[in-house]
Backbone as JSON, one array per atom type, in Angstrom:
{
  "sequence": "XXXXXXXXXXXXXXXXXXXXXXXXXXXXXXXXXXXXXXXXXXXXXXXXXXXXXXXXXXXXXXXXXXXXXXXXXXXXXXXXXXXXXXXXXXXXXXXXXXXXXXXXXXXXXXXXXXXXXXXXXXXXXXXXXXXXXXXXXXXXXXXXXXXXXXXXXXXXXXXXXXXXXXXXXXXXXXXXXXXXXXXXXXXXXXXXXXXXXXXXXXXXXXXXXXXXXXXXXXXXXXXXXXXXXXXXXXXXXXXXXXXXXXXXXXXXXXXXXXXX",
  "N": [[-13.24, -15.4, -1.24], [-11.19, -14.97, 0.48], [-9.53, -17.05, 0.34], [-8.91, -16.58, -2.18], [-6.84, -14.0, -1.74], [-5.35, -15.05, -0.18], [-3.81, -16.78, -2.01], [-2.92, -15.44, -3.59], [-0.48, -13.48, -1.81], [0.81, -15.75, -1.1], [1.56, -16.03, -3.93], [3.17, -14.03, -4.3], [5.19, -14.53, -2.78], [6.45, -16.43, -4.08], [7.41, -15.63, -6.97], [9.74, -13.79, -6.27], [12.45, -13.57, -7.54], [14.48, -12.24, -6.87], [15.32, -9.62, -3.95], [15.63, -6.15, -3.45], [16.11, -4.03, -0.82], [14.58, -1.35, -0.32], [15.52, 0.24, -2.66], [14.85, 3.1, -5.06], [15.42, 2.49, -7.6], [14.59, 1.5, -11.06], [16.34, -2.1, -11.72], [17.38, -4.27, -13.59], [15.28, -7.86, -14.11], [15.29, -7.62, -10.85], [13.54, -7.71, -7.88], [12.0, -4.82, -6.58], [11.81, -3.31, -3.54], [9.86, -2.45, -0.82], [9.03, -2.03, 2.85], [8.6, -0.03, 4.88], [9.66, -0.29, 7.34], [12.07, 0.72, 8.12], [11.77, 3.63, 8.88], [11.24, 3.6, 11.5], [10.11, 4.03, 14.62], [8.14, 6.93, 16.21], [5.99, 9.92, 15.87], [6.88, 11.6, 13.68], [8.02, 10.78, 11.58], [10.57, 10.17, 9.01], [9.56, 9.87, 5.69], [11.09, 6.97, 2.96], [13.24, 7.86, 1.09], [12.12, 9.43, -1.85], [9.87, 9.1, -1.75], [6.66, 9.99, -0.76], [3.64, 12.15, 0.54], [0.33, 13.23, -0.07], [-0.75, 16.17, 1.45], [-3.29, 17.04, 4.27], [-6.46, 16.19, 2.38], [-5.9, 16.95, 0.0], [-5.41, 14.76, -1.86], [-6.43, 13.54, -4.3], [-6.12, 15.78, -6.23], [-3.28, 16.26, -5.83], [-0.15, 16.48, -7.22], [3.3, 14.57, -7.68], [5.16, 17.09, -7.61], [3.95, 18.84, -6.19], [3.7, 22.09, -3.61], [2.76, 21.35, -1.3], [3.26, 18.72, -0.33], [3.99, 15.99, 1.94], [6.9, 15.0, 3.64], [7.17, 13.47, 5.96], [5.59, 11.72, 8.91], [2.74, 12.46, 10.53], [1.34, 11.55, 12.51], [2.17, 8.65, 14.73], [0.77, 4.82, 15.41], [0.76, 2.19, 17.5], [-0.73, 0.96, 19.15], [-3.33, 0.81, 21.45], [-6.01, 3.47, 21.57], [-6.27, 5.5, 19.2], [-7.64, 8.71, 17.88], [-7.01, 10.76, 16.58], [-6.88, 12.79, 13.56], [-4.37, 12.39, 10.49], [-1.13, 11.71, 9.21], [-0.24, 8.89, 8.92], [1.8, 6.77, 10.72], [2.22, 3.41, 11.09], [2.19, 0.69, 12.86], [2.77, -2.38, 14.23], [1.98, -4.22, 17.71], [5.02, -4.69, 18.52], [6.09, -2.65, 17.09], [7.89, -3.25, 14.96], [7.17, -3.8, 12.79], [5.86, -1.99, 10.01], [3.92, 0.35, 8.23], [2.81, 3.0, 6.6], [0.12, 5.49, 6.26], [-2.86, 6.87, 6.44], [-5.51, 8.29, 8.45], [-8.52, 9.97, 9.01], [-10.31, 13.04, 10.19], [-12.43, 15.33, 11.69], [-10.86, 17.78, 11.27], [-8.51, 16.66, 9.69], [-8.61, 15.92, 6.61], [-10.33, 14.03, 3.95], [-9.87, 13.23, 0.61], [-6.82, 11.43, 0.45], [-3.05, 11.03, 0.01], [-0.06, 8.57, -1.28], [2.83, 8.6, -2.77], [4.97, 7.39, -4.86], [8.34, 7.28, -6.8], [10.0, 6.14, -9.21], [13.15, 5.27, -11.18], [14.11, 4.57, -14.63], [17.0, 2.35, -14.65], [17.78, 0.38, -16.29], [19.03, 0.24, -18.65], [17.82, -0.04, -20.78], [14.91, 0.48, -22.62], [11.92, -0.12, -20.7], [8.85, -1.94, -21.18], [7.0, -3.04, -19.74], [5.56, -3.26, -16.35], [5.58, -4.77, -13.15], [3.67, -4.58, -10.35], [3.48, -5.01, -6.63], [1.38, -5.0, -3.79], [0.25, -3.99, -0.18], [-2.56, -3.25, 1.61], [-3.19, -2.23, 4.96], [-5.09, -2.61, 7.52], [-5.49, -0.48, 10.54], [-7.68, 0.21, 11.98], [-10.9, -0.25, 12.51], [-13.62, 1.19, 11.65], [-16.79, 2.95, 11.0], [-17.42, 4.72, 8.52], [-16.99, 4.44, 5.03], [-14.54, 3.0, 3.1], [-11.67, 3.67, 0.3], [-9.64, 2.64, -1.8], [-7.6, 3.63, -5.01], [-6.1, 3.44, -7.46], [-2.75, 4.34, -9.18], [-0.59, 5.1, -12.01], [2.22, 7.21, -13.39], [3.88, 8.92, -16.14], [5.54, 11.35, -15.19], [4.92, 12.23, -13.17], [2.4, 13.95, -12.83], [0.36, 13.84, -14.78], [-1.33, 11.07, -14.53], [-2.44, 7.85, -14.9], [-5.16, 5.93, -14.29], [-5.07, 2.83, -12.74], [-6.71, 0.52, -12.67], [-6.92, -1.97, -11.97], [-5.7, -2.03, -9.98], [-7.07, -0.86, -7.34], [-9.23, -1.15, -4.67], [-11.86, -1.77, -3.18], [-14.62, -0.32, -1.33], [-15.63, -2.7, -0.2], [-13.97, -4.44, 0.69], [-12.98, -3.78, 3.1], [-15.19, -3.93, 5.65], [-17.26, -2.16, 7.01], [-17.71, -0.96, 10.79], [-18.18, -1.09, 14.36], [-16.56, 1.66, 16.35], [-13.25, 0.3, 16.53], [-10.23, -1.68, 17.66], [-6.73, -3.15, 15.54], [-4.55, -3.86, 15.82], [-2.74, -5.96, 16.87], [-3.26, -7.66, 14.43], [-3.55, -6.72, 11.97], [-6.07, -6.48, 9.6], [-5.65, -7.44, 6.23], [-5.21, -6.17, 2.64], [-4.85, -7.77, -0.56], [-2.31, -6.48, -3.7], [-1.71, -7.5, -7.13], [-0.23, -6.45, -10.12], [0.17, -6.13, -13.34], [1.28, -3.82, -15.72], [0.94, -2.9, -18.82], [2.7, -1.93, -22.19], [3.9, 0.27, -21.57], [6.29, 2.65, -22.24], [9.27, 3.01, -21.09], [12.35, 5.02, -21.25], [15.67, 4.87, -21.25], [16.77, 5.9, -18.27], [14.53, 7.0, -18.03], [11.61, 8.42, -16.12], [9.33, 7.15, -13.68], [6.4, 7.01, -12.0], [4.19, 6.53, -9.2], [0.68, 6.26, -7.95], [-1.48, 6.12, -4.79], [-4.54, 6.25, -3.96], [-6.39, 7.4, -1.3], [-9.37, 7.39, 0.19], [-11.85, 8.08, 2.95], [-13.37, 9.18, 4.61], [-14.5, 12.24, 6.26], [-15.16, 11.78, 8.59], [-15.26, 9.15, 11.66], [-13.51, 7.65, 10.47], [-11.62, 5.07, 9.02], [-8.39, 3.36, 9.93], [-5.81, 3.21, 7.6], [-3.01, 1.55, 6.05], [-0.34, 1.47, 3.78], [1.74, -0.91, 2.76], [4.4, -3.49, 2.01], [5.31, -3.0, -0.57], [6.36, -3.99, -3.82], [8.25, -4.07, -6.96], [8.91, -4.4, -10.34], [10.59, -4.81, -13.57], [9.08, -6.07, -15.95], [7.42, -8.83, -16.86], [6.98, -10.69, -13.86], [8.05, -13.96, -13.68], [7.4, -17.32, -12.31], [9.72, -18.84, -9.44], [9.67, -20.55, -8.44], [7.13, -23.31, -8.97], [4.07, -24.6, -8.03], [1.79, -26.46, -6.9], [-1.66, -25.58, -4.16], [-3.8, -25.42, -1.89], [-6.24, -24.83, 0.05], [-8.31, -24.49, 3.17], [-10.51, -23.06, 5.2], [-10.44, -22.96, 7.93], [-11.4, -21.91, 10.41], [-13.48, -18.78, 10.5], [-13.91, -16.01, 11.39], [-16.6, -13.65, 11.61], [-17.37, -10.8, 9.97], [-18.1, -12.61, 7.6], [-16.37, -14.2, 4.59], [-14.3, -12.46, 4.18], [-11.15, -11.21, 4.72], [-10.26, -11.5, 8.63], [-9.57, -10.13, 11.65], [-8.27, -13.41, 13.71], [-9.22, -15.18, 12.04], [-8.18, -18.49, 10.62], [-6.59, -20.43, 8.37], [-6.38, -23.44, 6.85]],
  "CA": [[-12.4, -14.21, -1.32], [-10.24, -15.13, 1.68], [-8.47, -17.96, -0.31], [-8.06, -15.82, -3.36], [-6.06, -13.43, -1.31], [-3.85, -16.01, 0.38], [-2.79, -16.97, -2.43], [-1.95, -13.52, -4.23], [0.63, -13.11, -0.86], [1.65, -17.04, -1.47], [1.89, -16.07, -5.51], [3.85, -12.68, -4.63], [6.43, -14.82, -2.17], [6.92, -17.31, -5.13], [7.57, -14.96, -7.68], [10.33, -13.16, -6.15], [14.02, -13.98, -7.97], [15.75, -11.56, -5.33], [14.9, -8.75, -3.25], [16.23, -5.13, -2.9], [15.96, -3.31, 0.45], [14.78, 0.27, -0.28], [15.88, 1.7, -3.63], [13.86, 3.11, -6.3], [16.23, 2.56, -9.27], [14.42, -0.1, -11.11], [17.38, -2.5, -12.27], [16.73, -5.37, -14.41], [15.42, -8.92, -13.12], [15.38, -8.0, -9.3], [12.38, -6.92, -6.94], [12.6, -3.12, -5.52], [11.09, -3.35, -2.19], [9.43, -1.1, 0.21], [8.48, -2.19, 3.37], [8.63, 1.04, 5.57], [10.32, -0.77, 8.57], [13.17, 1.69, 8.35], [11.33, 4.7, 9.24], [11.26, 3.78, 12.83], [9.22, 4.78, 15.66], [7.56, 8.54, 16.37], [5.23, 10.79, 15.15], [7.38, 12.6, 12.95], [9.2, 10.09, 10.91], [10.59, 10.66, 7.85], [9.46, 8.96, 5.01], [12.1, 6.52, 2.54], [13.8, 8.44, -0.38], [11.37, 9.19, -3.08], [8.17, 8.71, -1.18], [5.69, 11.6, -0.42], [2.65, 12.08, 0.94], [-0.07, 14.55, -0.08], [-1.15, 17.55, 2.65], [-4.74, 16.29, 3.96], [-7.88, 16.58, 1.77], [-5.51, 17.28, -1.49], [-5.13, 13.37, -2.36], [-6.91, 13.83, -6.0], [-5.21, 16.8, -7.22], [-1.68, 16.29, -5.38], [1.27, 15.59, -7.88], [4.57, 14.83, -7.24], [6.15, 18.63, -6.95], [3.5, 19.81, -5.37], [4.51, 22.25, -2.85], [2.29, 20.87, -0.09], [3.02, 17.51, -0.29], [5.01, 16.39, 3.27], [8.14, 13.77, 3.61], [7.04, 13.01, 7.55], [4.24, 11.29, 8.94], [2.66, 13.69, 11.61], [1.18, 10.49, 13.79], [2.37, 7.07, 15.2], [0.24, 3.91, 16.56], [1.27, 0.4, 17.33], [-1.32, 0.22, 20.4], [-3.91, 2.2, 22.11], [-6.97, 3.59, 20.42], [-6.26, 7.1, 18.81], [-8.72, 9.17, 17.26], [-6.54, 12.0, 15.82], [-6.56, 12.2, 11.84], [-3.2, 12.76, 10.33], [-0.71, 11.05, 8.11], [0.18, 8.17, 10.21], [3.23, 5.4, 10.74], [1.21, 2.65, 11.73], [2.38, -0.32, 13.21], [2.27, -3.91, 15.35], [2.18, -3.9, 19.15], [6.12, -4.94, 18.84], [6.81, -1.75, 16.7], [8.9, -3.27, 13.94], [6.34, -4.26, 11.25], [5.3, -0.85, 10.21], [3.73, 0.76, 7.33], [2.13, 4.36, 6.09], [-0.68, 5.97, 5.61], [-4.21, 8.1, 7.16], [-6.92, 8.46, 9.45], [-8.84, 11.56, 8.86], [-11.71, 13.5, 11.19], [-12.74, 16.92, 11.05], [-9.67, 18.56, 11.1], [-7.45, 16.17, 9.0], [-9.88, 16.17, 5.36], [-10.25, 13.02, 3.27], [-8.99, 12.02, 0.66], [-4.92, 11.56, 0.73], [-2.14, 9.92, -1.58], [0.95, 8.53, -1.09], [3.22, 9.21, -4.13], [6.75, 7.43, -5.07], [9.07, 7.71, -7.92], [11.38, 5.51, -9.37], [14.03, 5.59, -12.29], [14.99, 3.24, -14.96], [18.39, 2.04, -14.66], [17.74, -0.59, -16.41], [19.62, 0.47, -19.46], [17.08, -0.62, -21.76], [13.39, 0.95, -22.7], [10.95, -0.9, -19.87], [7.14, -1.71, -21.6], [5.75, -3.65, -18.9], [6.22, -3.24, -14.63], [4.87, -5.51, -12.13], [3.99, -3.78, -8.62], [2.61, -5.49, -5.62], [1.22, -4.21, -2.48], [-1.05, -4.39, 0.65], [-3.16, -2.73, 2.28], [-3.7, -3.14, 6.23], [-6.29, -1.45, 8.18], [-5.73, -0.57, 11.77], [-8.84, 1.03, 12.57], [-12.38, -0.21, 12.01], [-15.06, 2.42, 11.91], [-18.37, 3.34, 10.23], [-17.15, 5.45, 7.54], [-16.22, 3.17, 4.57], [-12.85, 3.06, 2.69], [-11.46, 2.82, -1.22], [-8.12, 2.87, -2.77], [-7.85, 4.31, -6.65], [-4.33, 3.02, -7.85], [-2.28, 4.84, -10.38], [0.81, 5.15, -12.61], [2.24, 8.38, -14.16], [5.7, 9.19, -16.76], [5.86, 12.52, -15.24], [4.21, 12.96, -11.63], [1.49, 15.44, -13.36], [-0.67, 13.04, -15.73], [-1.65, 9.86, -13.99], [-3.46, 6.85, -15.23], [-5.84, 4.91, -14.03], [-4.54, 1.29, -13.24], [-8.28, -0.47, -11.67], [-6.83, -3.53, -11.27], [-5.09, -2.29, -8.54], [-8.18, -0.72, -6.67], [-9.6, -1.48, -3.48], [-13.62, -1.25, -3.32], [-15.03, -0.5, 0.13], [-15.82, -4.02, 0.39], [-12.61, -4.94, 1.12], [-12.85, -3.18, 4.58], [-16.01, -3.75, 5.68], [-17.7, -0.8, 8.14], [-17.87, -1.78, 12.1], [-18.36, 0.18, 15.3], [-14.8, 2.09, 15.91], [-12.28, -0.66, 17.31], [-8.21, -1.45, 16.65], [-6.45, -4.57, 15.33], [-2.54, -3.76, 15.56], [-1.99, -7.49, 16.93], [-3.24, -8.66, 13.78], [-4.38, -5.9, 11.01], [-6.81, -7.15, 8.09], [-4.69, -7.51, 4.75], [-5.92, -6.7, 1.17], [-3.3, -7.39, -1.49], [-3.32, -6.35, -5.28], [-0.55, -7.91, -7.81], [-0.87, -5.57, -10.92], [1.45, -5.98, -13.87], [1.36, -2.6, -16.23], [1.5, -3.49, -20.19], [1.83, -0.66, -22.9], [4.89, 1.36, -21.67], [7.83, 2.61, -22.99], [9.6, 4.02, -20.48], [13.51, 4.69, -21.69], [16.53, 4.62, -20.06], [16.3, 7.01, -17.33], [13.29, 7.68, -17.77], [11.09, 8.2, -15.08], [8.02, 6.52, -13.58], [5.68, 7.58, -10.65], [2.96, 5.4, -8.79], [0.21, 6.98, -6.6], [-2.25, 6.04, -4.16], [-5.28, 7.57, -3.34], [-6.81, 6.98, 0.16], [-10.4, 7.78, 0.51], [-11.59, 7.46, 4.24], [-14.87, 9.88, 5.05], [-13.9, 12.9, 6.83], [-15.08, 11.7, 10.53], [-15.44, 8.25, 11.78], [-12.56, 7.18, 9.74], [-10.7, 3.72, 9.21], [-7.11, 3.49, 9.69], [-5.3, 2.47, 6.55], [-1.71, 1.82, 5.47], [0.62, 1.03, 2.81], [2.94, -1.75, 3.22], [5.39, -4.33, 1.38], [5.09, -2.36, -1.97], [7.33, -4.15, -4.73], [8.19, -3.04, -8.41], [9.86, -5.66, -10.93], [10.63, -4.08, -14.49], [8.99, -7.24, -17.19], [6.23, -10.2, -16.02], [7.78, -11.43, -13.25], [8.42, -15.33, -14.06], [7.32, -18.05, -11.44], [10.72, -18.99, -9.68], [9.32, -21.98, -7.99], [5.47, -23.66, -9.62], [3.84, -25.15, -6.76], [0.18, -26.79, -6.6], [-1.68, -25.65, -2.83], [-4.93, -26.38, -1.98], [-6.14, -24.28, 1.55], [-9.62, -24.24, 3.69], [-10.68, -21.55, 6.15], [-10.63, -23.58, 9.49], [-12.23, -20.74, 11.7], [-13.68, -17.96, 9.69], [-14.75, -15.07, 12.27], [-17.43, -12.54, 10.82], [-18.08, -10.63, 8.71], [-17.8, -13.91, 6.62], [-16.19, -13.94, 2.73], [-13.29, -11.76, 3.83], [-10.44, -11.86, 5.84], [-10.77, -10.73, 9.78], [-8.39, -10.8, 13.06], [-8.59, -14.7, 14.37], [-9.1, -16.5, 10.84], [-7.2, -19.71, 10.63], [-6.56, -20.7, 6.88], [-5.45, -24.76, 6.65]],
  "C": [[-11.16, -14.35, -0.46], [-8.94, -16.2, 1.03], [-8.05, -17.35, -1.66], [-7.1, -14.38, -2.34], [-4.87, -13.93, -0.56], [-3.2, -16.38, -0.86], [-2.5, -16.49, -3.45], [-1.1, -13.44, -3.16], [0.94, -14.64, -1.07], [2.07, -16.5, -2.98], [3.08, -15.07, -5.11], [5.5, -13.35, -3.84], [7.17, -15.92, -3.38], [7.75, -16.64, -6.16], [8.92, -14.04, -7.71], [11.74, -13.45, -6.63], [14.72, -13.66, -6.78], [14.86, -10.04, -5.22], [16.03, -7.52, -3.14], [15.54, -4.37, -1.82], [16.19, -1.87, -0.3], [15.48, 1.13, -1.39], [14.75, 1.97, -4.93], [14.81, 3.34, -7.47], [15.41, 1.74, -9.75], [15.72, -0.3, -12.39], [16.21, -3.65, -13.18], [16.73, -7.04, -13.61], [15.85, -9.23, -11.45], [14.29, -7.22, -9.25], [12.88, -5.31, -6.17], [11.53, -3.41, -4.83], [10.77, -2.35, -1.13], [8.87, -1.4, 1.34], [8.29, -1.11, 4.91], [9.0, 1.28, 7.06], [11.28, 0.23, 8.81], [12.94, 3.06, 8.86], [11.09, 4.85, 10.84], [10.09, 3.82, 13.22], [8.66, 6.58, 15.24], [6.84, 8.88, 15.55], [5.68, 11.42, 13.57], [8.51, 11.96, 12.04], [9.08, 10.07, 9.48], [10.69, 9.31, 7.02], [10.59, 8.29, 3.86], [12.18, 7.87, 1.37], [13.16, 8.65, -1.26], [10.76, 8.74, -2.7], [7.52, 10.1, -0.51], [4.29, 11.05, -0.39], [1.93, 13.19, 0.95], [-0.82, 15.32, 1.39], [-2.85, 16.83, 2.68], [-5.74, 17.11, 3.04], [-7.27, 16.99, 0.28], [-5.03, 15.68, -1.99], [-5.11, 13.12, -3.84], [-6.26, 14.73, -6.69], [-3.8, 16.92, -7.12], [-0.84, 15.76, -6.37], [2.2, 15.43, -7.65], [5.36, 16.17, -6.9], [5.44, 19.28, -6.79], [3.71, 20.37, -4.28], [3.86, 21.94, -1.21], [2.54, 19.98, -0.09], [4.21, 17.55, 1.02], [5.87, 14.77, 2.92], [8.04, 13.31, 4.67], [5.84, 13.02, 7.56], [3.82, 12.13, 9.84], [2.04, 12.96, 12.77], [1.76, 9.56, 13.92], [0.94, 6.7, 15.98], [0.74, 2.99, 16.17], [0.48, -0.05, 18.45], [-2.29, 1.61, 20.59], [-5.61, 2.24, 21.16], [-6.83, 5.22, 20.23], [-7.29, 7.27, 17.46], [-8.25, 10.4, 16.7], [-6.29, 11.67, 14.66], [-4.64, 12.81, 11.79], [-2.12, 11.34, 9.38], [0.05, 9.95, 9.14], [1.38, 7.29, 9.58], [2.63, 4.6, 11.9], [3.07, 1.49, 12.18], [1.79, -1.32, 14.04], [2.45, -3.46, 16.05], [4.19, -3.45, 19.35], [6.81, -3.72, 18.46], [7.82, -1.57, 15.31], [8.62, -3.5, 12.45], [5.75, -2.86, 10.75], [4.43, -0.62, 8.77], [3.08, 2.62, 7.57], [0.85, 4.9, 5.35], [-1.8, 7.08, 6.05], [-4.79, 7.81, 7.64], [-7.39, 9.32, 9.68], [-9.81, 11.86, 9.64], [-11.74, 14.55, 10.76], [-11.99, 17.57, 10.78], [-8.51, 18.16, 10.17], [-8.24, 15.66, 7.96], [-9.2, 14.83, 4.65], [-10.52, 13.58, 1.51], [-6.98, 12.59, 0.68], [-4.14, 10.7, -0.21], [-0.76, 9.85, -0.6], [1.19, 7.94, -2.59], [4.95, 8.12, -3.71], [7.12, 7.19, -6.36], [10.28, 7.19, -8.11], [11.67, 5.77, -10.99], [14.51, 4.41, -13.24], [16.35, 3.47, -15.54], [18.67, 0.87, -15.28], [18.99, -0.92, -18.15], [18.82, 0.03, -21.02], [15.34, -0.17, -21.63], [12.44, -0.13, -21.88], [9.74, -0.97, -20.74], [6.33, -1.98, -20.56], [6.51, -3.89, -17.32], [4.81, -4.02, -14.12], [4.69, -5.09, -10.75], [3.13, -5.07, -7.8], [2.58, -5.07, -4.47], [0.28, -4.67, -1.4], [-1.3, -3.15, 0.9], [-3.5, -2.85, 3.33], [-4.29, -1.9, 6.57], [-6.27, -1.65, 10.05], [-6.16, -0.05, 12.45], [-10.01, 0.41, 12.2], [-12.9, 0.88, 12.26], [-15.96, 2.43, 11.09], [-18.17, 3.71, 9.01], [-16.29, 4.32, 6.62], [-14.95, 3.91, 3.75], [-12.53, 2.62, 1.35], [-10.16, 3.21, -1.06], [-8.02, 3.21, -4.09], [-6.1, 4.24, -6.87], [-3.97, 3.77, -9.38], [-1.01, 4.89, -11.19], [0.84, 6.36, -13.65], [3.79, 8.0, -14.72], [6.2, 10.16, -15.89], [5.11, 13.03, -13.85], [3.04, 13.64, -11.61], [0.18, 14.03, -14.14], [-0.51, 12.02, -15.21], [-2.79, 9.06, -14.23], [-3.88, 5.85, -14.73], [-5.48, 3.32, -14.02], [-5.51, 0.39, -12.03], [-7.74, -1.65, -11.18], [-6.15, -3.63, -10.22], [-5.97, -1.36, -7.46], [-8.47, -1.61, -5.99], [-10.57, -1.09, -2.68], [-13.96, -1.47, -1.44], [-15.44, -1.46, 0.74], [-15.39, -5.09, 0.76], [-12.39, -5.36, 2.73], [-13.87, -2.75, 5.27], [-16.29, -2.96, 7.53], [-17.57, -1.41, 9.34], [-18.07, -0.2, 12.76], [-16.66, 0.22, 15.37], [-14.17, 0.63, 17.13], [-10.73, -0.84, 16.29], [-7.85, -2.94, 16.57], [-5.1, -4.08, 15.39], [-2.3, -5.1, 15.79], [-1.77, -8.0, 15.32], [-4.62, -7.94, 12.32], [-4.88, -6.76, 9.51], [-5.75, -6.31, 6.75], [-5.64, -7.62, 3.35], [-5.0, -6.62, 0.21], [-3.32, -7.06, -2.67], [-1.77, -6.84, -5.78], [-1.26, -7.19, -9.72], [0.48, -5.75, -12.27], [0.69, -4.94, -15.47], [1.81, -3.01, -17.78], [1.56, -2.42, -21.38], [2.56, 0.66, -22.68], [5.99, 1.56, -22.11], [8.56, 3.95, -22.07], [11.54, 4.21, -20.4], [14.13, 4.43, -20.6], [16.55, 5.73, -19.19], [15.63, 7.47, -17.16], [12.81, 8.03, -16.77], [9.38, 7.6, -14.8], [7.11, 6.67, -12.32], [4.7, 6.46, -10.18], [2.14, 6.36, -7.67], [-1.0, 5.99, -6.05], [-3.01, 6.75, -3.5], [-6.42, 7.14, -2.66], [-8.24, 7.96, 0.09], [-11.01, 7.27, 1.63], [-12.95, 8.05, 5.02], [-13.7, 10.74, 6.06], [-13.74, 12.79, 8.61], [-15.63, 9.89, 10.24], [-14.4, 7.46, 10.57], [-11.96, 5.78, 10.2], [-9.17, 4.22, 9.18], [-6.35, 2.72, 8.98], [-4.11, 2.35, 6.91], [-1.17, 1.07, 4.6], [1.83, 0.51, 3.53], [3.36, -2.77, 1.88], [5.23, -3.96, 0.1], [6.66, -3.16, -2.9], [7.31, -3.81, -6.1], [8.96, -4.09, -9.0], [9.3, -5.16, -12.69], [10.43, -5.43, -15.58], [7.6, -7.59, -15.93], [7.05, -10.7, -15.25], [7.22, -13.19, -13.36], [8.23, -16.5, -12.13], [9.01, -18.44, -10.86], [10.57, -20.52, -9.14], [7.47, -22.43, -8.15], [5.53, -24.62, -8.38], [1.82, -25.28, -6.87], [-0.54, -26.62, -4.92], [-3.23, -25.63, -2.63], [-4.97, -25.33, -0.04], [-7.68, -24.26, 2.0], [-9.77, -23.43, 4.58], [-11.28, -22.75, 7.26], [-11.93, -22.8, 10.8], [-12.62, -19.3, 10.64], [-14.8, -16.75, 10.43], [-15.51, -13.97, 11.12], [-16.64, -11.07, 11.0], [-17.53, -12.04, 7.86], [-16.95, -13.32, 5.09], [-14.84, -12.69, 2.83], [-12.42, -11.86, 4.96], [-10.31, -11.06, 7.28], [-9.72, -11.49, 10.91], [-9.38, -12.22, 13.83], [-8.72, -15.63, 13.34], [-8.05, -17.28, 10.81], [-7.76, -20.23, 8.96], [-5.48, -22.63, 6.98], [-4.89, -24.96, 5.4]]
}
């Protein structure tokens, strides 16, 4: 499992023609990129342009214009061990690698979504989108953890897209402890076949964070890309890798693994 996920994040760096920083137009033949670095530091940082996050414990029923949904995260960590739920802006020790997402307890209710919404600009009816994403976890705890990936026309009706799910056995249970040096990564590369989405249309994506209401893991959403067709190898490359050091839980990947 550990070598099929290296090289889904080797496949996803191959794959890339070119990169956009931060817009949700999708154009034609470039990557739209999201990596949530821009949001800074603090508690209270506001999320990119066309990204939302549902109010806790409404994750499943939250749609895009719902009027609870919030544009700011209501925690930060990049160190420490916090135990308050809330819609967090995670990060590394250093502060600059960041991403978004939850850690719920009694007071902050599981489950949760994060919602964004892009446009095609592509000038031409889209059928088929390619997303890719991670998942990092900078919390172990007891209480286990899924993901339920989706795609909507319209923010309101959202369909089921499994292959970008993320089964609690991803992120396997522990006693509570923190990894910010060096948060466990699960990645999904998902390409969407079967739409017709015009010109301007619009197109939604959600995520929906399930976490147990106490003893919670700390998730987040990071390097999210979008690419309007199959994205096309730009460089074919044969690689070949062994797991040098492979700290437990075995069969998945864990802070200290060395991959040759």
């Amino acid at each position: 499992m550990k070598s099929f996920f290296f090289r889904l994040a080797v496949l996803a760096t191959l794959i890339i023609p070119s990169i956009l920083s931060a817009q949700i137009s999708i154009n034609s033949s470039v990557f739209i990129s999201e990596n949530f670095n821009s949001i800074g530091g603090g508690a209270a940082a506001s999320l990119p342009l066309n990204w939302k996050m549902s109010s806790a414990g409404t994750g499943s029923t939250a749609n895009w214009a719902t009027g609870t949904n919030i544009i700011t995260t209501t925690q930060a960590a990049n160190s420490g061990t916090p135990t308050t739920g809330g819609a967090y802006n995670w990060a590394t020790p250093a502060g600059t690698d960041r991403a978004i997402g939850s850690m719920t307890d009694g007071g902050y209710a599981s489950p949760n979504s994060i919602m964004a919404f892009y446009r095609n600009t592509t000038g031409a009816t889209v059928t088929t989108i390619t997303i890719r994403f991670s998942v990092e976890r900078y919390r172990i705890n007891t209480s286990p953890s899924t993901l339920l990936f989706f795609s909507s026309a319209d923010g309101s009706a959202w369909t089921a897209r499994t292959s970008g799910d993320i089964s609690s056995g991803a992120f396997a249970t522990g006693a509570s402890s923190y990894t910010f040096t060096s948060p466990q990564t699960a990645s999904r590369i998902i390409t969407i076949t079967g739409l017709s989405i015009p010109s301007n249309g619009d197109f939604y994506l959600r995520w929906l964070f399930t976490t147990g209401a106490a003893n919670s893991q700390g998730l987040g959403l990071d390097d999210v890309m979008l690419y309007a067709g199959t994205a096309t190898p730009g460089i074919l490359a044969t690689m070949q890798d062994a797991i040098s050091i492979d700290n437990p839980p075995a069969g998945q990947t864990n802070p200290g693994d060395q991959l040759t």
